[in-house]
Structure formats: C-alpha cells, structure tokens
Biotite code that builds the C-alpha atoms (Angstrom):
import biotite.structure as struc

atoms = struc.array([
    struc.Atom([-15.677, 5.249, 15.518], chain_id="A", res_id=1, res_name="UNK", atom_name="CA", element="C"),
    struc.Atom([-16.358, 3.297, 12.621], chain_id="A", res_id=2, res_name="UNK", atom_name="CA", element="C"),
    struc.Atom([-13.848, 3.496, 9.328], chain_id="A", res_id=3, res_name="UNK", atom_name="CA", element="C"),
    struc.Atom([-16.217, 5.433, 7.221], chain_id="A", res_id=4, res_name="UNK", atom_name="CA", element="C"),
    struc.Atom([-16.271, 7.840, 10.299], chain_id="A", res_id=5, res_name="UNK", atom_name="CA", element="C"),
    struc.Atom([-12.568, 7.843, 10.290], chain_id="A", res_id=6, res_name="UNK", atom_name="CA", element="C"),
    struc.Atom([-13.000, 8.606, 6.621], chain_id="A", res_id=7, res_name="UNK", atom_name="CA", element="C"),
    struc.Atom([-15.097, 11.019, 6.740], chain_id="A", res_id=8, res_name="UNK", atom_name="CA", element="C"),
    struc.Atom([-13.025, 13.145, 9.477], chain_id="A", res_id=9, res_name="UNK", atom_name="CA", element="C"),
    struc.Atom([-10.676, 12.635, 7.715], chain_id="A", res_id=10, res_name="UNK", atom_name="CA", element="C"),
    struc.Atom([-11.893, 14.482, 4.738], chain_id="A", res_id=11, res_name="UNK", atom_name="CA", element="C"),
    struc.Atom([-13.230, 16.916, 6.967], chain_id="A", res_id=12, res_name="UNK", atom_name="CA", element="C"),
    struc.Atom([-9.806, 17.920, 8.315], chain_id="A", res_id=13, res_name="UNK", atom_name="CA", element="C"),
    struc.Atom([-8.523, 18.032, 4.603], chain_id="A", res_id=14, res_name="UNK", atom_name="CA", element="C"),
    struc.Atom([-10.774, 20.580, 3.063], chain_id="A", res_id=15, res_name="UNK", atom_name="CA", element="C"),
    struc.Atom([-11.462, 22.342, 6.022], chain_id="A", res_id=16, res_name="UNK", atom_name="CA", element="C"),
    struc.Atom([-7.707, 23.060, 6.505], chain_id="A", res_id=17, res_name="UNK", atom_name="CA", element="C"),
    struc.Atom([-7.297, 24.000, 2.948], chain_id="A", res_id=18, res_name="UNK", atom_name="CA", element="C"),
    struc.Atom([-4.385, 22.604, 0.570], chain_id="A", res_id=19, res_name="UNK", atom_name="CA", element="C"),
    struc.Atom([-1.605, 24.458, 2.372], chain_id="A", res_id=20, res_name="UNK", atom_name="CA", element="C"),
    struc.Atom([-2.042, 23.496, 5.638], chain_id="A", res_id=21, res_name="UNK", atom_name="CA", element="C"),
    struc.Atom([-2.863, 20.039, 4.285], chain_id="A", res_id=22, res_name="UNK", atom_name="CA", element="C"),
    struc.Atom([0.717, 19.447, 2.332], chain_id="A", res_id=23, res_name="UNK", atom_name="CA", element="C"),
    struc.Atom([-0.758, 19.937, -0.629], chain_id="A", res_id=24, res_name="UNK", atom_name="CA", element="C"),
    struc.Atom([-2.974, 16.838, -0.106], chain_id="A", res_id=25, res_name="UNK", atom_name="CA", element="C"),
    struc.Atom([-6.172, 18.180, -1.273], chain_id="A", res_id=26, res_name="UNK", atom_name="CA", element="C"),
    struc.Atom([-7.890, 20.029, -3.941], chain_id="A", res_id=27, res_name="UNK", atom_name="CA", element="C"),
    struc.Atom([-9.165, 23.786, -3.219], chain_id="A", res_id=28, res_name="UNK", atom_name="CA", element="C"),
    struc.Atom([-12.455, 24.745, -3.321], chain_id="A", res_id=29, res_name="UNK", atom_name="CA", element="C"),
    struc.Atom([-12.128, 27.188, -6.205], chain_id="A", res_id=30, res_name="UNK", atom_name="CA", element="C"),
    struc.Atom([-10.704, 24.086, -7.892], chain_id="A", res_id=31, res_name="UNK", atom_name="CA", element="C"),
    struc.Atom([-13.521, 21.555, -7.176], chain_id="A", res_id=32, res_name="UNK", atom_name="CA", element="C"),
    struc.Atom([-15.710, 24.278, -8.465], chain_id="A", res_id=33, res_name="UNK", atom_name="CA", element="C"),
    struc.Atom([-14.060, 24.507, -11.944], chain_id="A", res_id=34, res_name="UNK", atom_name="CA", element="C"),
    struc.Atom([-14.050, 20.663, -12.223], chain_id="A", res_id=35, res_name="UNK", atom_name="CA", element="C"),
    struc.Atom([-17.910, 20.681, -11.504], chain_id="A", res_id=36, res_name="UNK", atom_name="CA", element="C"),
    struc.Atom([-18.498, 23.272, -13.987], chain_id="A", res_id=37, res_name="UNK", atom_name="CA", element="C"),
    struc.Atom([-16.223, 21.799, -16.360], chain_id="A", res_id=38, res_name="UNK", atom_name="CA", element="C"),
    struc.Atom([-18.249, 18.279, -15.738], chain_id="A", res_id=39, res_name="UNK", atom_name="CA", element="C"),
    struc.Atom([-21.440, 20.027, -16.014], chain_id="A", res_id=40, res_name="UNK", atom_name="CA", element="C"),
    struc.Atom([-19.932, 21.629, -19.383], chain_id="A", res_id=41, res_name="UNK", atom_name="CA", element="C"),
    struc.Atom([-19.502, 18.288, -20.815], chain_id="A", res_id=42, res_name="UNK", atom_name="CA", element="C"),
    struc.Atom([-22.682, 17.007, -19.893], chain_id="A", res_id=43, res_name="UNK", atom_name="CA", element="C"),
    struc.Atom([-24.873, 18.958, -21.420], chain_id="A", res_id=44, res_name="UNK", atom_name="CA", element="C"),
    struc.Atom([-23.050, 18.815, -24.919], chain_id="A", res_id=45, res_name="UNK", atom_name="CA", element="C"),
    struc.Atom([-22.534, 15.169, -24.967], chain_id="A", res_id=46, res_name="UNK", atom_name="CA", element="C"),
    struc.Atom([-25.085, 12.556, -26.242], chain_id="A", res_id=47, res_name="UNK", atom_name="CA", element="C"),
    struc.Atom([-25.017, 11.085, -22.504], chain_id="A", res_id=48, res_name="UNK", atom_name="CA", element="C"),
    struc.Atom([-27.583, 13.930, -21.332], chain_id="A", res_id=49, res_name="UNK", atom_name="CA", element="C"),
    struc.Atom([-30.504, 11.608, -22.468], chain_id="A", res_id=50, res_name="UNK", atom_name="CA", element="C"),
    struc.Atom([-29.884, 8.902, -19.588], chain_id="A", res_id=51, res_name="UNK", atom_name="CA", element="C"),
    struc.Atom([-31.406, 9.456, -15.969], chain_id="A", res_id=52, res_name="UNK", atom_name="CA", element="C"),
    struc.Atom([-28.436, 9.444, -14.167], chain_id="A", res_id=53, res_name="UNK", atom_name="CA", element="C"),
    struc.Atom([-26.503, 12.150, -16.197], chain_id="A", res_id=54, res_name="UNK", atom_name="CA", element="C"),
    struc.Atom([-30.296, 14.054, -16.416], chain_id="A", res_id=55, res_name="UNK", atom_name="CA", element="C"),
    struc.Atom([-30.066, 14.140, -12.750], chain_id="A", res_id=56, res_name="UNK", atom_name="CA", element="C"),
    struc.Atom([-26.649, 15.155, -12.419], chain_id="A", res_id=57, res_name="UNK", atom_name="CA", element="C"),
    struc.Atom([-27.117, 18.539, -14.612], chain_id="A", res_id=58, res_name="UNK", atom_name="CA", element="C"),
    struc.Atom([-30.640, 19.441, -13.049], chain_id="A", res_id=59, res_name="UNK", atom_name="CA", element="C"),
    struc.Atom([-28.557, 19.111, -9.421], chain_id="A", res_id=60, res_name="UNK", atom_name="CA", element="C"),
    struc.Atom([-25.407, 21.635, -11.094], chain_id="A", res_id=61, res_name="UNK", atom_name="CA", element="C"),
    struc.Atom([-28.491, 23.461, -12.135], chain_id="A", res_id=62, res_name="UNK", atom_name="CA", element="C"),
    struc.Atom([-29.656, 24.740, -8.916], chain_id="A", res_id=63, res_name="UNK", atom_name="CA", element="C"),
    struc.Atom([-25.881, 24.345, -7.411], chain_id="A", res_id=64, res_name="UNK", atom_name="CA", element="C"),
    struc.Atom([-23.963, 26.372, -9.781], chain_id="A", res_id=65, res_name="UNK", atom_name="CA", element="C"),
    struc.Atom([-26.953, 29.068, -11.040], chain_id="A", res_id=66, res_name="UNK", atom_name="CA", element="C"),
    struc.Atom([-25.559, 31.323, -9.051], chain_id="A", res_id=67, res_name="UNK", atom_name="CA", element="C"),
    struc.Atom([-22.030, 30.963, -10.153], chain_id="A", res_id=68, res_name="UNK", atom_name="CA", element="C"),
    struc.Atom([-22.561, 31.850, -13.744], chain_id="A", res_id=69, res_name="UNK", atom_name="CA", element="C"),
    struc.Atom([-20.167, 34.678, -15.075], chain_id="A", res_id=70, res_name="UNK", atom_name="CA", element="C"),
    struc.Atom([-21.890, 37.839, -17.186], chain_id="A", res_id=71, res_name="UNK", atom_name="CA", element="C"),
    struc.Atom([-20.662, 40.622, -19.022], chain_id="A", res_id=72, res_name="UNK", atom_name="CA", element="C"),
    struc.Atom([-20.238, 42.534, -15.621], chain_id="A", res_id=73, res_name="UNK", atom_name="CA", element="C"),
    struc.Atom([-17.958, 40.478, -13.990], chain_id="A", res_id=74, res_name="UNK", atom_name="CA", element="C"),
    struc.Atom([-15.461, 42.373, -16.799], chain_id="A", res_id=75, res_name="UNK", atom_name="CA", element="C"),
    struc.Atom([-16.402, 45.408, -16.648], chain_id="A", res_id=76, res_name="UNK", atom_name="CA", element="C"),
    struc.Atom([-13.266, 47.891, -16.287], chain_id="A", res_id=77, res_name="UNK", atom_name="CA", element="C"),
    struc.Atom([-13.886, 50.924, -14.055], chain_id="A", res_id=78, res_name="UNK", atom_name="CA", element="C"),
    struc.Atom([-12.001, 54.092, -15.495], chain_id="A", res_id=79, res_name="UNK", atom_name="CA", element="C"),
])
C-alpha cells in the first residue's frame, strides 16, 4: 500500500473506532458536526462569503447540514 493508503486506514480506524477506543486520539462525530456548523456560522456572516471558494463551501453545508437544523420542537417539554 501506498502512504496515503496507510493514511487513509489509518483515519479510517480512528473515527470508526470512536475517541474511546482510540485513546482519545480523535474527534467525535457529534463534535466534527458542531465545528462544521460553527464554520458554516461564520461564513455566512463574514465579508468572505463573496469569494468562490467560501460560496462553495456554504452551498455544500447547505445541502449537508439542512437536515440538521434545530426548531422550536426539538424543546418542546412533554407534561
């Protein structure tokens, strides 16, 4: 195998085992999905959004994180 192979196994392993299993060596999923969110956040308020590649990024976190979006219901209290 090559080394980006290696690499990429690698990184494989990692995630796929989860940061417990991994001693603590990775990020969790839940995690990675804040930072993207918080990234996308950030990108749509900041004078950036005009060039392409930052344009791009947010119509990609478009489709990837529409269906993450929090409402009103995701607090609702049942009595």
């Amino acid at each position: 195998m090559g080394d980006a192979e290696n690499r990429l196994k690698e990184l494989e392993t990692l995630f796929l085992n989860g940061p417990l299993r991994s001693g603590h060596q990775c990020f969790s999923i839940e995690t990675l999905l804040d930072v993207l969110v918080v990234l996308y956040d950030e990108s749509c308020n900041s004078s950036l959004r005009r060039e392409k590649t930052v344009s791009d990024f947010i119509q990609f976190e478009v489709l990837l994180l529409g269906g993450f979006s929090l409402s009103d219901a995701c607090f609702c209290v049942l009595i």
